[in-house]
Each structure stands twice: as structure tokens, then as C-alpha cells.
C-alpha positions in Angstrom: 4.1 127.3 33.8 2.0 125.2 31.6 -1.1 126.1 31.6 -3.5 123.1 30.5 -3.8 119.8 31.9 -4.7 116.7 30.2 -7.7 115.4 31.8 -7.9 111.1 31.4 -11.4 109.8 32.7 -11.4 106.0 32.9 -12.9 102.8 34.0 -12.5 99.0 33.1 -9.9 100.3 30.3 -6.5 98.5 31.7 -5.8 97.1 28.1 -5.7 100.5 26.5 -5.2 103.0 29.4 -1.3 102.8 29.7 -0.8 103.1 25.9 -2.7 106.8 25.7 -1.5 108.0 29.0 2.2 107.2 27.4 1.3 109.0 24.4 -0.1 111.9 26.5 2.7 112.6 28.1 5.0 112.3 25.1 3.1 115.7 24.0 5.0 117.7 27.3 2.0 118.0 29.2 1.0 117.6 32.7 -2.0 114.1 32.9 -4.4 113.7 35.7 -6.3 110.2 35.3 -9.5 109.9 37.7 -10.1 106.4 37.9 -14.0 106.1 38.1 -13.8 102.6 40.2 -12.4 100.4 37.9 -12.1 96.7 38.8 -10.3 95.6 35.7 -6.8 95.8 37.0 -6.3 99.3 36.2 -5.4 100.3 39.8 -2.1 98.3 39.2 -1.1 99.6 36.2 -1.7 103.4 37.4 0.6 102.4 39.9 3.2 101.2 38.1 3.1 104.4 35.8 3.2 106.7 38.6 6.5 104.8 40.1 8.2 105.6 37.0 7.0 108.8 35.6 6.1 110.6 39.2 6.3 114.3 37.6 4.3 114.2 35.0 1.1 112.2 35.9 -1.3 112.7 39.2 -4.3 110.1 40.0 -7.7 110.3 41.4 -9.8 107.6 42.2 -13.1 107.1 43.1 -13.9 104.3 45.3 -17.2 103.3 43.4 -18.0 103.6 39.4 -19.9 107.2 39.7 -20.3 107.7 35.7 -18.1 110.0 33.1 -20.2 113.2 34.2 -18.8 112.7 37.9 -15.6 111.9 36.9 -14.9 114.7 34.5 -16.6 117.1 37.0 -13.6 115.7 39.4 -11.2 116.5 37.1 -12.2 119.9 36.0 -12.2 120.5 39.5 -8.7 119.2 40.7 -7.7 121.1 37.5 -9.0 124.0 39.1 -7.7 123.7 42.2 -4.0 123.5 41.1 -4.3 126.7 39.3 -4.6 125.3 35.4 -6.7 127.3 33.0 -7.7 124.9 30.4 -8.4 121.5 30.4 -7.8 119.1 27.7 -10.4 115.8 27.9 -9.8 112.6 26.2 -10.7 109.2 26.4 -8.8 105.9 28.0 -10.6 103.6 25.2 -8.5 104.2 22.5 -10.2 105.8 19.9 -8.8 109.3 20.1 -4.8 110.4 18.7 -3.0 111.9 21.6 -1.3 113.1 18.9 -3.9 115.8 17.9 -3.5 117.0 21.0 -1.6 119.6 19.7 -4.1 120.9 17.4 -6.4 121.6 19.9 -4.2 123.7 21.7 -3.3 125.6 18.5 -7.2 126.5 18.3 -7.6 127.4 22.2 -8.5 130.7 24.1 -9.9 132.3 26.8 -13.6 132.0 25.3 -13.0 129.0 23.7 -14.5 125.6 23.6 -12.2 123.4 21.3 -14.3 120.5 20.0 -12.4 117.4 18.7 -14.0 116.1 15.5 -13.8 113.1 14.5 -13.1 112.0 10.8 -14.7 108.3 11.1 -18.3 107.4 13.0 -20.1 104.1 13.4 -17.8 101.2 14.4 -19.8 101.1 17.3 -22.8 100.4 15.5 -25.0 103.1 15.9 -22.5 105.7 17.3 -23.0 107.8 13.8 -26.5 107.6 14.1 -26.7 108.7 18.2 -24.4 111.8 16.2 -26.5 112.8 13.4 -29.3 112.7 16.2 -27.4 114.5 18.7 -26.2 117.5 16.3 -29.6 118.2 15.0 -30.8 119.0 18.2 -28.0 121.2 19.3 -28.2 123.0 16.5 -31.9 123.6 17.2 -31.4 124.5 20.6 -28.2 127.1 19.8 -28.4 127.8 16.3 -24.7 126.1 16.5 -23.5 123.8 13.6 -21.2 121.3 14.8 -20.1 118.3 13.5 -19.7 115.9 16.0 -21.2 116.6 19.3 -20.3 113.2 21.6 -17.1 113.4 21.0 -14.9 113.4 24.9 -11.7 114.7 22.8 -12.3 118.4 23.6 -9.9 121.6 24.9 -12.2 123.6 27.6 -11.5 126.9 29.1 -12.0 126.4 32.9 -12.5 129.7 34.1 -15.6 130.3 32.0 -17.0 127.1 32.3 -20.7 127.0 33.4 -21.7 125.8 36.3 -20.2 122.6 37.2 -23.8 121.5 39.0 -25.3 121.5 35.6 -23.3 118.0 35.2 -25.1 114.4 35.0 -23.6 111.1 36.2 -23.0 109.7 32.5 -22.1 110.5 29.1 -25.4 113.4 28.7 -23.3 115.9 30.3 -20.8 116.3 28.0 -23.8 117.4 25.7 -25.2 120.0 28.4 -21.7 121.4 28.9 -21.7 122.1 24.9 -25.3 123.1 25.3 -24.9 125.7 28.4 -21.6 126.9 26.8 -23.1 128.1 23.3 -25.9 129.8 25.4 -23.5 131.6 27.9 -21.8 132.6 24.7 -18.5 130.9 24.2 -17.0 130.1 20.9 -17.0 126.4 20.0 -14.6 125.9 17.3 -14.7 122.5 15.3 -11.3 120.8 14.8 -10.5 117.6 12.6 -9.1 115.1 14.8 -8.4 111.1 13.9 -10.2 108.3 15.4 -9.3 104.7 15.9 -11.2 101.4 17.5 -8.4 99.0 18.3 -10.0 95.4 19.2 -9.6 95.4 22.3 -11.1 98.5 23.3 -13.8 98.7 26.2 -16.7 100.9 25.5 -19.0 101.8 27.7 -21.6 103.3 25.9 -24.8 101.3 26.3 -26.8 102.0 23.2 -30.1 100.8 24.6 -29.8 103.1 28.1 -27.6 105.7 27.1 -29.9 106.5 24.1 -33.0 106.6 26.0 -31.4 109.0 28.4 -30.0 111.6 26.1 -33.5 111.4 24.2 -34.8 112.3 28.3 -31.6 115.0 27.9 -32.9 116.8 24.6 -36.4 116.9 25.8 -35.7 119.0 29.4 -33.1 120.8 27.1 -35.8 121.8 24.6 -38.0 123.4 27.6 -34.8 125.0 28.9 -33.7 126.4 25.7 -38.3 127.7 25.6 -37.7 129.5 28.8 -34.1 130.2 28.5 -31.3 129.5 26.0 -33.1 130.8 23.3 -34.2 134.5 25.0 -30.6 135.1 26.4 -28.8 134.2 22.8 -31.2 136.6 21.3 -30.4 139.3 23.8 -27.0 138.6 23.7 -27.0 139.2 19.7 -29.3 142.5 20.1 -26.4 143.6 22.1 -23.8 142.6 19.9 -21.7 140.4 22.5 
């Protein structure tokens, strides 16, 4: 039995979605797509795929946009449920190579986080900079180096997850589950992946917002990381685990 599923959060991305999911599944593995209330037209197409490819592709859908944190907290839980052990997250938009995929798997394992990196930044003006600003606190709250910390093109072990609660509604909790993950101890492991932005991608990063709330993020982090991160790592290395 395979044991990783690909993981395909989505919303208002009709006129890229079916192009990665076909590319997904052309890798061999099982897809879930949770459809965070779209109301572009990607209900039909879902549809449509399912019709045709009915073993290899399962849907979720939430009836209302809930944000990426909700929607990949559904997935890792469905995953969950029907017994997977990894889960492999990438986005609907575009951007990412389903044909990397199998690198990440090549990298995986049972302490693992396998981290997606991509090799270009910035064609959505700003993106390299939100980066640059988002590794340097990581590393200051973990003592981690890693290279491109937003990226939603990542291989996670399920079973050692932390706590699913920890999760926000929007694209800040893919930076708390990297966060709570170093501290608990698991390896992240860097791997080069490509990166595209076709024209007619949808993004839904809003830099004005989306900024302002992972500068909120990094600020509770840095308190959590006083009073918490920061003590159990340096237990954790006095006791050489």
C-alpha cells in the first residue's frame, strides 16, 4: 500500500487546478483536493476529473472559503484518517513541478519534514522579500537555516506532526508548523525544487494583510520561543536527542 498522499489545497484556481492535479497523478500517487469554497468554477471541473479518474483522486469541500491553514488542517486529517503516513502538500496555482514530487519522497522519513525549495523568488513582487524576512526569524527562533520557509511544496510525516490545534486560518501556519516541528525535534531537510508563475495564475497572497499578520505571527512566536522553544531545544541537545 502506498503510503503518502498528495495533499491539493485550492480556491478560485479553475484555470490551473486541472493541469497540476493531472500531473499529480501521472507521478502514481493517490490526490486528495480540499476545495476551500471556491466560486470560480472549480466545483465543475473537480467533477469532471473525478468522473474519469475515480481511483486515484478523492475531494473535500468546504462550503465557505475557511483559509489555507483550515484547509490543510482538513487534509492532514482525512489523510490521517485513511491510514497514510506522510503527506505530500502542493499548491493548485501553478508555481510548483509535480514533477519534483519525487524528490521529496527520495528525502522522506519517519522524523522528517521535507521542505520544497524553490530556485526562483519574487515574481510576485515582494514574495522574495516576505522570504528573506521570514527565514531570518526562523532561524532565530530554532537555530534552523532554511532557505525558503513559505514555500506550500513540502513532504510531512503525519504521525509526528504537532498538534494540529496550533494551525491558523491562512498562510501563517504553514510557518508555525515549521516552527513547532524544529522545536519538537524533527529533521527539516531542504530540497531544490523548480518554480514557475504561468499568467494566468491566481494568487492569493495579499501582501498588505498577509504581511501584517505574519509580522503578528513572529512576534507571539518570539515570546513562545522566550518561554518555550528555546529551553526544550537546549534540553533536548544536553540530552543528546
Amino acid at each position: 500500500m502506498n503510503d503518502t498522499l498528495v495533499i491539493v489545497p485550492t480556491y478560485n484556481n479553475a484555470g490551473t487546478l486541472e493541469n497540476v492535479l493531472r500531473r499529480c497523478l501521472d507521478q502514481g500517487l493517490p490526490v486528495l483536493v480540499v476545495d476551500d469554497g471556491s466560486t470560480d468554477g472549480t466545483e465543475g471541473i473537480l467533477e469532471g476529473m473525478r468522473s474519469r479518474v475515480k481511483p486515484g483522486m478523492r475531494v473535500v469541500t468546504h462550503a465557505e472559503n475557511r483559509g489555507k491553514g483550515n484547509a490543510l488542517k482538513t487534509g492532514f486529517l482525512e489523510a490521517r484518517r485513511l491510514g497514510y503516513k506522510y503527506a505530500l502538500t502542493i499548491d493548485s496555482d501553478g508555481q510548483h513541478y509535480p514533477e519534483d514530487i519525487p524528490a521529496l519522497l527520495a528525502a522522506k522519513g519517519e522524523r522528517t519534514l521535507v521542505v520544497g525549495s524553490r530556485s526562483q523568488m519574487g515574481a510576485d513582487g515582494g514574495g522574495s522579500f516576505a522570504n528573506r524576512f521570514s527565514n531570518f526569524w526562523f532561524h532565530l527562533y530554532t537555530g534552523v537555516r532554511l532557505p525558503d520557509t513559505q514555500t506550500g511544496f513540502r513532504l510531512y510525516p503525519l504521525q509526528v506532526l504537532p498538534s494540529l490545534n496550533l494551525l491558523s486560518a491562512r498562510y501563517e501556519a504553514e510557518l508555525t508548523l515549521l516552527v513547532f516541528s524544529a522545536w519538537k525535534g524533527l529533521e527539516l531537510k531542504p530540497v531544490p525544487v523548480n518554480v514557475d508563475y504561468p499568467e494566468d495564475r491566481v494568487s492569493h497572497f495579499r501582501p498588505g494583510a498577509d504581511f501584517t499578520r505574519i509580522s503578528l505571527l513572529n512576534t507571539l512566536l518570539l515570546l513562545v520561543a522566550l518561554l518555550y522553544g528555546w529551553p526544550r531545544t537546549l534540553l533536548r541537545r544536553i540530552m543528546g536527542r
